[in-house]
Each structure stands twice: as structure tokens, then as C-alpha cells.
C-alpha positions as CSV (number, residue, x, y, z in Angstrom):
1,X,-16.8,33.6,-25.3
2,X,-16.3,36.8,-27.2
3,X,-19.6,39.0,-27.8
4,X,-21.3,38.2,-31.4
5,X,-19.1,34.5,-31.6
6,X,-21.4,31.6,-32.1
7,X,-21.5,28.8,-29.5
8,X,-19.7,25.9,-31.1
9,X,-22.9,23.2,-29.3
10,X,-25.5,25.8,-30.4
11,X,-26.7,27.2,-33.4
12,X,-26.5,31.2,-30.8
13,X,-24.5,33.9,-30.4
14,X,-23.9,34.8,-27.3
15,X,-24.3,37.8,-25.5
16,X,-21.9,40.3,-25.0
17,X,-19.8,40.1,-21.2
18,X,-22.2,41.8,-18.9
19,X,-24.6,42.1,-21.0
20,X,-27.7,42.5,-19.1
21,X,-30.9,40.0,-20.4
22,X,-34.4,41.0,-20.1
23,X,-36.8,40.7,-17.1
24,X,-37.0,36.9,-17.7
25,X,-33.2,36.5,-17.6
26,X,-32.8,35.6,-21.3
27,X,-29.6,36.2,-23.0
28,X,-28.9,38.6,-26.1
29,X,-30.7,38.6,-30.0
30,X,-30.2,35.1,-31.5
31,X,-30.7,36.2,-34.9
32,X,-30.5,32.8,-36.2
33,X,-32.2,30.8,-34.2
34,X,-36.2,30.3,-35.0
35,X,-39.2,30.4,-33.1
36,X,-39.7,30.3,-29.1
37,X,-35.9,30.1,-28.7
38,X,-35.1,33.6,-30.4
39,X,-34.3,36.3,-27.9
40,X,-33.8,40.4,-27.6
41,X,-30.8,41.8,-27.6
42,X,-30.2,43.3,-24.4
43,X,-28.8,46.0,-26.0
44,X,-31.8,46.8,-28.1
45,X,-33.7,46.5,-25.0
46,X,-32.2,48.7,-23.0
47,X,-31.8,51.5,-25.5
48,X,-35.9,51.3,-26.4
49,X,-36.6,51.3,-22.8
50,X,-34.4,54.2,-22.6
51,X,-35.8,56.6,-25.7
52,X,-38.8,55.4,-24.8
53,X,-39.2,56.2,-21.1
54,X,-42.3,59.2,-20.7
55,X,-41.2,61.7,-21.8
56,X,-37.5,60.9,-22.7
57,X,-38.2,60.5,-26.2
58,X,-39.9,64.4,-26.2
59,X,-36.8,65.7,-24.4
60,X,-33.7,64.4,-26.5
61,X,-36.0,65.6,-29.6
62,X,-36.2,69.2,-28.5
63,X,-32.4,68.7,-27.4
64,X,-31.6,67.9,-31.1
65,X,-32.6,71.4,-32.0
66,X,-29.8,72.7,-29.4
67,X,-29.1,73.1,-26.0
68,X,-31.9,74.4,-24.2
69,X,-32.9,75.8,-20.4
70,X,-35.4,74.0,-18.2
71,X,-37.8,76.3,-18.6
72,X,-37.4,76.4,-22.3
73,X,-38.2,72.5,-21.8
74,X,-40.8,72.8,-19.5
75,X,-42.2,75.3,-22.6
76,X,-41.7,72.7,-25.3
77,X,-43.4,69.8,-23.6
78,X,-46.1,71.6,-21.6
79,X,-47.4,68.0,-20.0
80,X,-44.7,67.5,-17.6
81,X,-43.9,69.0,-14.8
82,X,-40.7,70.0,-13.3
83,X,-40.3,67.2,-10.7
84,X,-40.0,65.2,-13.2
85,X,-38.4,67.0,-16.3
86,X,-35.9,67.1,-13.3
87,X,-35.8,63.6,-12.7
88,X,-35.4,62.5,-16.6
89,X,-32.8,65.1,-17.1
90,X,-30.9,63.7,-14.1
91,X,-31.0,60.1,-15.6
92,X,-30.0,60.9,-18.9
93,X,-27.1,62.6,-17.8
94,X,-26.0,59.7,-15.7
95,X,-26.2,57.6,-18.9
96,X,-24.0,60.0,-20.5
97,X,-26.7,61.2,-22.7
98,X,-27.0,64.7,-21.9
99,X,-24.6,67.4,-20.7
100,X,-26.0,69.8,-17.9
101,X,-23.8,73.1,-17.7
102,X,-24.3,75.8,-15.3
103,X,-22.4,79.3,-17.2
104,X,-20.8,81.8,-15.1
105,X,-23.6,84.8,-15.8
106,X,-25.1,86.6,-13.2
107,X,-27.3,84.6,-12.0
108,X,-26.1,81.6,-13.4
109,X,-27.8,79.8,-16.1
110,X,-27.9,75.9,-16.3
111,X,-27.7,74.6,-20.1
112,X,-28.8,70.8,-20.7
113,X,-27.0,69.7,-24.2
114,X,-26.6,66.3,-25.7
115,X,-23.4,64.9,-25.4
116,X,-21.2,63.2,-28.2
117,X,-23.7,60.0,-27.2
118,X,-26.8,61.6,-26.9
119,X,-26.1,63.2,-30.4
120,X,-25.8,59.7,-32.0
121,X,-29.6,58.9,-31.5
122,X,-30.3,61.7,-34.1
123,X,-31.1,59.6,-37.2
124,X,-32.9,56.8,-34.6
125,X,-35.3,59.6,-33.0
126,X,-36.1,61.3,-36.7
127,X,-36.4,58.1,-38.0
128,X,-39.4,57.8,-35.3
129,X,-40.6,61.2,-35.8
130,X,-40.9,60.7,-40.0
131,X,-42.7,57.3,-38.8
132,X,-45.2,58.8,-36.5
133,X,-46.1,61.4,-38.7
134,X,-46.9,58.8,-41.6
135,X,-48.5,56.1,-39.6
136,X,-49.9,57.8,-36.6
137,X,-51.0,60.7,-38.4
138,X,-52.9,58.5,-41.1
139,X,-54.7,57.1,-38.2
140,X,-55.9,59.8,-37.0
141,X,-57.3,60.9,-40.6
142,X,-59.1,57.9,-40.7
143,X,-60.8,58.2,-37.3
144,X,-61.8,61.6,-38.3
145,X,-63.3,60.2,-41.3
146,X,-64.9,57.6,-40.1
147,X,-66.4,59.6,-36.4
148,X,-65.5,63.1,-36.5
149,X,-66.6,63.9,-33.1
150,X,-65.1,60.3,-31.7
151,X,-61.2,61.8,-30.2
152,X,-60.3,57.5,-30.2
């Protein structure tokens, strides 16, 4: 069946050829199916897993702001270290996320850009950052208001 066609004995769409499910097996997003038989699309799920892998989401935001050197990254996100800044940048540039590019200076110079792909996730990863500045942020005013010296 083609990906997004609805099962003529069911009321599903079906998911997309190789599509892969989620940890229990279940098949793609059936919109239009209610309660305990609704699933994720595997799509969706493996995209949020992806962004929101530690520290993924903190890299392909600083990478929006340009291409960048692992030390400038290492700078940026102080928390992690380079073992495994290494280790994410690796992975997101087998997904075809980011671009690593070594320049022919003396000593060379490696360069980690977002590709074409990575670049698309631009409104997504803003969309987060204007949502954790209005919700988070309010949070943390009203913990300060209501125990100043609790950090929770």
C-alpha cells in the first residue's frame, strides 16, 4: 500500500514502506483512528528522538548561527565534553544533518555546517526556543516567587 493511503478493512493509514514503528512495533500516526488504537508516526518519532538527543538540540542551535569549530562548540555549550561533542557531531553527519569540512590552511581547520537537511529544522528548533523561553521561563519566575532560595 502506498504511504498516507487508507486501508480499505480499516478506518488507518498505513505507514510509509520501511517505515520504522516505535519500540513496541506499532505502525505510523493514525490520525483518524480514536483512543488506544491511535499510534506515532514513526517519522515524528524518530525526528524528536533525534533533536532531542543530549545535547543535539544545543548543537544544531548554535549551528543555525553558522558554521562553527569544535572548540567554538565546546565554548557555546560548556557542559559537554569533547568525547562526546565528537560522538554527536559524528551522528549527525551520518544522518546527513551536518557537514564536517576540514579547509586546506596551515594547520588545517575542520568546519561543522548544517547541510541543505540540517538547515530545514530552522523554524522547528526556533519554534522550541520561543516556547522555552515563554513556558519554561515563566516557570522559573514563579518558583522564584514562590521560594527564592528553592533552585526546583
Amino acid at each position: 500500500m502506498e504511504p498516507g493511503r487508507k486501508s480499505e478493512n480499516t478506518n488507518r493509514t498505513a505507514p510509509p514502506k520501511g517505515a520504522k514503528g516505535s519500540d513496541r512495533g506499532t505502525p505510523g500516526l493514525e490520525r483518524d483512528v480514536p483512543g488506544p488504537d491511535r499510534r506515532v508516526c514513526p517519522y515524528y518519532h524518530q525526528a524528536a528522538e533525534m533533536i532531542g538527543k543530549r545535547w543535539n538540540g544545543a548543537i544544531l542551535r548554535i549551528l543555525l548561527d553558522g558554521p562553527s569549530r569544535f572548540c567554538e562548540l565546546i565554548a557555546a555549550i560548556p557542559e559537554i565534553s569533547d568525547r562526546l561533542l565528537s560522538e554527536r557531531l559524528r551522528e549527525l553527519e551520518t544522518l546527513g544533518i551536518v557537514n564536517r569540512e576540514i579547509t586546506g590552511d596551515r594547520p588545517p581547520r575542520v568546519v561543522y555546517q548544517l547541510t541543505d537537511t540540517g538547515l530545514a529544522l530552522k523554524d522547528a528548533i526556533f519554534s522550541i526556543e520561543r516556547w522555552a523561553h515563554e513556558w519554561l521561563a515563566r516557570g522559573d519566575q514563579s518558583r522564584e516567587t514562590e521560594d527564592p532560595g528553592n533552585p526546583l
